[in-house]
C-alpha positions as CSV (number, residue, x, y, z in Angstrom):
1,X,-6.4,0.7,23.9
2,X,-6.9,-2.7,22.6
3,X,-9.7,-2.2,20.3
4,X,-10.3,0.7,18.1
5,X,-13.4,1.1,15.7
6,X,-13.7,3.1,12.7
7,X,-16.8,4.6,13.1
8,X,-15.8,6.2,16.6
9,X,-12.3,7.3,14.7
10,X,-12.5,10.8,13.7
11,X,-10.5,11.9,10.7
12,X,-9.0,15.2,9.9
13,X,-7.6,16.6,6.4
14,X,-4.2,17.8,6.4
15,X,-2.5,20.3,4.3
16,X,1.3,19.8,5.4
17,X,3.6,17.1,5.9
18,X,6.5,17.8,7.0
19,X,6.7,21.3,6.5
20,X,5.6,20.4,2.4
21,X,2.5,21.4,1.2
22,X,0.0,18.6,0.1
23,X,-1.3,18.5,-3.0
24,X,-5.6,17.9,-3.3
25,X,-7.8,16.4,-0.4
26,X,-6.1,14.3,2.1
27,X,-7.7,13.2,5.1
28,X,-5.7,11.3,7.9
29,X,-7.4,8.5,10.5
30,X,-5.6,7.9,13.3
31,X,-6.8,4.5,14.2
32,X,-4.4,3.4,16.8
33,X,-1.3,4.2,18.6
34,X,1.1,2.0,20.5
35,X,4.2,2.2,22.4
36,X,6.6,2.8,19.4
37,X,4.4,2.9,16.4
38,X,0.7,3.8,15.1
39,X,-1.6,3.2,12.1
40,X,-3.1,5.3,10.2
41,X,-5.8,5.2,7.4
42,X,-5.0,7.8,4.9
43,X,-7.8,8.8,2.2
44,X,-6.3,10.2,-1.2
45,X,-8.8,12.0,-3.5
46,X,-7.9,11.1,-7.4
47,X,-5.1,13.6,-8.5
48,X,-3.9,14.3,-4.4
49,X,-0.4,13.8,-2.8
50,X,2.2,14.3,-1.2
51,X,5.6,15.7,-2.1
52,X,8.8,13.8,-1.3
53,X,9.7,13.9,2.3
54,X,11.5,12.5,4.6
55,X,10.3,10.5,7.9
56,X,12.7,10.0,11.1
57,X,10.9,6.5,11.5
58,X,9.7,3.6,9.2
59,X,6.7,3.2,8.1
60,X,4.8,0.4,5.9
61,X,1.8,1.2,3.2
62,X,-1.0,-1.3,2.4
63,X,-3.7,-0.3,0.0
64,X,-6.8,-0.9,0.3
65,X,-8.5,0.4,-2.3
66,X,-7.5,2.5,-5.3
67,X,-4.5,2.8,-7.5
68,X,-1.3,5.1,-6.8
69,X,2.2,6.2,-7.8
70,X,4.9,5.9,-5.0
71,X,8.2,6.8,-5.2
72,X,10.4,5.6,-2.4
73,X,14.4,6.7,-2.9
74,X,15.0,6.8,-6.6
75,X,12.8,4.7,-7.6
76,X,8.9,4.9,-8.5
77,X,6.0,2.1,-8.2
78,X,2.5,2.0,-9.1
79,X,0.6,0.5,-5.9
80,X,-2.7,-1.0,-6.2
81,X,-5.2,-2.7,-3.8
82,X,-3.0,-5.7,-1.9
83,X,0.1,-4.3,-2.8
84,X,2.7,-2.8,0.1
85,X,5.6,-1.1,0.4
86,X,7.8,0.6,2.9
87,X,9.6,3.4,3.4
88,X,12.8,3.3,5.9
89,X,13.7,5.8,8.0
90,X,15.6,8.8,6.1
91,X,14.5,7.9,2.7
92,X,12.6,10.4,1.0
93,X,9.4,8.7,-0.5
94,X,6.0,10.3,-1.8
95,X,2.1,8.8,-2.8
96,X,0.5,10.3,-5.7
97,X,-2.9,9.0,-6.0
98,X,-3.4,7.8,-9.8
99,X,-7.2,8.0,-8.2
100,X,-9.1,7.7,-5.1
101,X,-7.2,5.6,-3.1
102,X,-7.1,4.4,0.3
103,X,-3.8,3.4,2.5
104,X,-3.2,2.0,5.8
């Protein structure tokens, strides 16, 4: 797939990442998958998150809109629209949305 559009893209909320019980509404958009990698957009209602796990692959955050806390390791960021981080493989990280908040 070389083009995906969001309106075709259905979303899904999740309760559990791995194995750890999300806090609130969070919904999950795959929008496209490649070889090695795929992006998803993840909506955060205010208050939701996640609780610090641990990934066995990298993976990079954009937000789009909204405000939120992310921890990455030991140490804690608030994130807002424009802003990025990323979380290397093995290192536990969490989002807490401050409120509604969207991420790539």
């Amino acid at each position: 797939m070389l083009v995906s559009r969001s309106a075709e893209v259905a979303g899904r909320f999740i309760e559990i990442i791995e194995g750890l019980q999300i806090r609130g509404d969070v919904s999950v958009k795959p929008m496209m998958g490649g070889d090695q990698m795929i992006m998803l957009e993840i909506h955060y209602a205010a208050g939701a998150g996640t609780p610090l796990h641990i990934h066995q692959h990298e993976s990079l955050c954009y937000i789009v809109e909204g405000r939120a806390n992310v921890v990455v390791g030991d140490r804690s960021y608030v994130l807002e629209k424009g802003d990025a981080c990323r979380h290397p493989e093995g290192v536990p990280h969490s989002v807490d949305a401050i409120e509604e908040t969207t991420i790539l």
